[in-house]
C-alpha positions as CSV (number, residue, x, y, z in Angstrom):
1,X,110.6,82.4,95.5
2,X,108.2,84.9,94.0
3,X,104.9,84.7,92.3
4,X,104.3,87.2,89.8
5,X,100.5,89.4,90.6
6,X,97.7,87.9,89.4
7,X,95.2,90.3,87.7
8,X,91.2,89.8,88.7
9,X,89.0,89.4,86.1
10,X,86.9,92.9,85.2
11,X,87.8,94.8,87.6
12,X,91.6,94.7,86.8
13,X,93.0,94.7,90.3
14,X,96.3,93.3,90.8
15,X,96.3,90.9,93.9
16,X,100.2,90.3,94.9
17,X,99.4,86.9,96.6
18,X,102.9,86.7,98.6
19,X,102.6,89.9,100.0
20,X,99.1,90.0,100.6
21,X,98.1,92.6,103.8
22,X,95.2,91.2,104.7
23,X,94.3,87.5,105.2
24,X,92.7,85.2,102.5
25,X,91.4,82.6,101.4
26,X,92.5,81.3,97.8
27,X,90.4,78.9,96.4
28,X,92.3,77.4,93.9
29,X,90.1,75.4,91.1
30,X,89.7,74.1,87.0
31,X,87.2,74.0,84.8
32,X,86.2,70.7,86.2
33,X,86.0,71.9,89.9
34,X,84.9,75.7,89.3
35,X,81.0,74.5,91.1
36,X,82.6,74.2,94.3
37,X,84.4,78.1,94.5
38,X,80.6,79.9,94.7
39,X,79.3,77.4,97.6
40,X,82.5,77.8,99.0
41,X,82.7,81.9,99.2
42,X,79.3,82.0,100.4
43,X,79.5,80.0,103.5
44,X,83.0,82.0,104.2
45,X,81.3,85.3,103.4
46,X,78.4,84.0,105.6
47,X,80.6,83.7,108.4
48,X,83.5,86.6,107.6
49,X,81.3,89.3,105.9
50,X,83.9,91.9,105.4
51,X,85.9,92.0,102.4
52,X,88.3,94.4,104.4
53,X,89.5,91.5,107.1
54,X,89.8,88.6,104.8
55,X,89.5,88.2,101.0
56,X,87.8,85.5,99.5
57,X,89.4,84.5,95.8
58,X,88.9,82.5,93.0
59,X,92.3,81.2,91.4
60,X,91.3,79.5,88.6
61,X,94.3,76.9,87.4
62,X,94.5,77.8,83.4
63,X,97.6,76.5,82.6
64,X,96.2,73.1,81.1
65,X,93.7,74.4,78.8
66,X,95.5,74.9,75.9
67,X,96.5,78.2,73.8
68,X,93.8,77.8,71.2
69,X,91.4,77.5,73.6
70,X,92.3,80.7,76.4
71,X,90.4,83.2,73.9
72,X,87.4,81.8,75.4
73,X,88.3,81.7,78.8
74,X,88.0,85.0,79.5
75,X,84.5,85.9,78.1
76,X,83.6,82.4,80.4
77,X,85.5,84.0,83.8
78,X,83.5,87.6,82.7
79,X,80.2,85.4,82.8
80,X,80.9,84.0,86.6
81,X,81.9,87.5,87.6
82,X,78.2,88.8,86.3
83,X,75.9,86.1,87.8
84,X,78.6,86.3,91.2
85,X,77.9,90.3,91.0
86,X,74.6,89.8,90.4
87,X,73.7,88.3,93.8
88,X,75.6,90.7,95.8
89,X,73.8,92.7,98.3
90,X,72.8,96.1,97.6
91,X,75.2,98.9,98.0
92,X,78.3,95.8,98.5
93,X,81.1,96.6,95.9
94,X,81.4,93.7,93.3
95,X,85.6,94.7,93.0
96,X,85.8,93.5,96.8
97,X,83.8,90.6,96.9
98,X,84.2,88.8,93.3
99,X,88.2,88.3,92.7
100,X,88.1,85.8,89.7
101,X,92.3,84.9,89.3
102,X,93.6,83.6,85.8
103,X,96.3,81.9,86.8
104,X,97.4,81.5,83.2
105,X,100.8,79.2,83.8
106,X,99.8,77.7,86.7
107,X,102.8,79.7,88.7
108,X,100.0,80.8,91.5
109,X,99.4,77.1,92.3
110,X,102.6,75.8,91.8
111,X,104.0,78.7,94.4
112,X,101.3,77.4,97.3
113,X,102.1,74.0,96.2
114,X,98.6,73.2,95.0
115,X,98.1,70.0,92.7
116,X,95.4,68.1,91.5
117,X,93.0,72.0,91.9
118,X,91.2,71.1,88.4
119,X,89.8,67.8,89.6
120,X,88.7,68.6,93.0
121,X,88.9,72.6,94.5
122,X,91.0,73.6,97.4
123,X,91.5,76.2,99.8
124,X,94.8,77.5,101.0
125,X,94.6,79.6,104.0
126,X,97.4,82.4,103.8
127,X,98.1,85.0,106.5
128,X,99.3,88.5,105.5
129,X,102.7,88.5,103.5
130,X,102.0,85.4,101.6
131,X,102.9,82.6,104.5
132,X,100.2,79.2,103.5
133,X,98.4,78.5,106.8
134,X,97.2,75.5,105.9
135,X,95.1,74.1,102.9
136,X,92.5,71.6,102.9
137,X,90.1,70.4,100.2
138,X,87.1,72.9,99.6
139,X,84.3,70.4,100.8
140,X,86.2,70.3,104.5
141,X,84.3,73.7,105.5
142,X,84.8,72.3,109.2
143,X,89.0,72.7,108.3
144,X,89.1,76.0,106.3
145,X,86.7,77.6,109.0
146,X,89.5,75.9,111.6
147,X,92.3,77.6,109.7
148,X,90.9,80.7,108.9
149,X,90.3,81.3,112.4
150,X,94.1,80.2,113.7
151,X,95.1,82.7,110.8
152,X,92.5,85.2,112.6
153,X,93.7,84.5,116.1
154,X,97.6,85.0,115.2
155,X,96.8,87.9,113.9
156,X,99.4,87.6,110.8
């Protein structure tokens, strides 16, 4: 099984999450749950500075929020992509360190088996080609820091 590349928000880039080359962490997240992502890519960026040995994303579960409503979902994700950019340091490229991810259908956290992301955030800790570490709920920063650093240590 196969998830289909999810396209970040401004800067276009397409992020192939089961092939990935580097390793990541996906925070997976609603409307609801959104506060949590920020808090959450700080302390990991905090920790795991470069944007070239793990990347930090947003996948934001869309796929309950109904059609009428997705024309202003974008113009909402563009607004956390400018106040994220915003507090960048100087010189850092926004592209490598803000990846908003629509997951429009919900395929995304259906293939890493996330449920219940638009009530409370999680992380899923994926090694390079696409293989789920581990996950854990986005306020266990003592359990993503634990899995990021097995992913880290295996080296794949």
């Amino acid at each position: 099984m196969s998830v289909k590349p999810l396209t970040a928000v401004v800067s276009g880039r397409q992020i192939e999450l089961d092939s990935l080359e580097l390793p990541a962490v996906l925070i997976f997240h609603g409307r609801k749950s959104a506060a949590a992502a920020p808090a959450l890519q700080r302390a990991i960026r905090a920790e795991h500075p470069d944007a070239a040995e793990l990347i930090v994303a947003s996948v934001v579960d869309l796929s309950r929020v109904p059609r009428l409503f997705r024309r202003f979902a974008g113009p909402a994700m563009e607004e956390g992509y400018a106040r994220a950019a915003a507090g960048l340091p100087r010189g850092v490229r926004a592209e490598d360190y803000v990846l908003i991810l629509p997951d429009w259908d919900g395929a995304a956290a259906r293939f890493f088996r996330v449920v219940r992301a638009a009530g409370e955030a999680v992380a899923a800790v994926v090694a390079p080609g696409g293989r789920v570490v581990g996950k854990s709920p986005a306020a266990d920063l003592e359990r993503i820091f634990e899995l990021i650093a097995e992913v880290r240590a295996r080296g794949s």
